[in-house]
C-alpha positions, 0 to 999 in steps of 0.5 A: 241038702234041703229039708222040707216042713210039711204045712198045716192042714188045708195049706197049699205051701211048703216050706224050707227049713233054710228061709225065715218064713219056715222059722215063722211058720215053725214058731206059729205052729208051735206057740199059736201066733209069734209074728216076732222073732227075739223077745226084744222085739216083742217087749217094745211098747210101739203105736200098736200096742200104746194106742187107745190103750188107757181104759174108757170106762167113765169120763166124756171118752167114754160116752157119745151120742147114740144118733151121730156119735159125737162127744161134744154137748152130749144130754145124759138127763132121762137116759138121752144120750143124745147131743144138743144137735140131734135132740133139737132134729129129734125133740117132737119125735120123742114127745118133749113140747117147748113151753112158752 
């Protein structure tokens, strides 16, 4: 004899409580949102959880280029936050003039 698990409002499924997806849908209903089933699955520090992880608060991670985000030869002076190539396309639009 099967049991069946009404589904959250607005949801057009049902579940049985036999199959893994009703476990899944129990653990989701009942804690928010548990895609893992053991907690040994769930403390692994896999790609997802190590990737662009470390803080970029300061350091040439952290800044870019505010035309063409690149991070390579990057002027900060006078609050620019442009790369070389961009101020050079962009220098008489911003009013800098070259001086002999």
């Amino acid at each position: 004899m099967q049991q069946f698990i009404q589904p959250l409002e607005g949801s057009t499924q049902s579940f049985t409580t036999g199959s893994t997806s009703a476990l899944r849908f129990l653990c989701a209903g009942a804690f928010g949102f548990l895609p893992f089933q053991r907690s040994s699955e769930r403390d692994k520090m896999g790609h997802q959880q190590l990737y662009w992880s470390h803080p970029r608060k300061f350091g040439q991670g952290s800044r870019s280029c505010r035309v063409c985000s690149n991070r390579h030869g990057l002027i900060r002076k006078y609050g620019l936050n442009m790369c070389r190539q961009c101020f050079r396309q962009y220098a008489k639009d911003i009013g800098f003039v070259k001086l002999d």
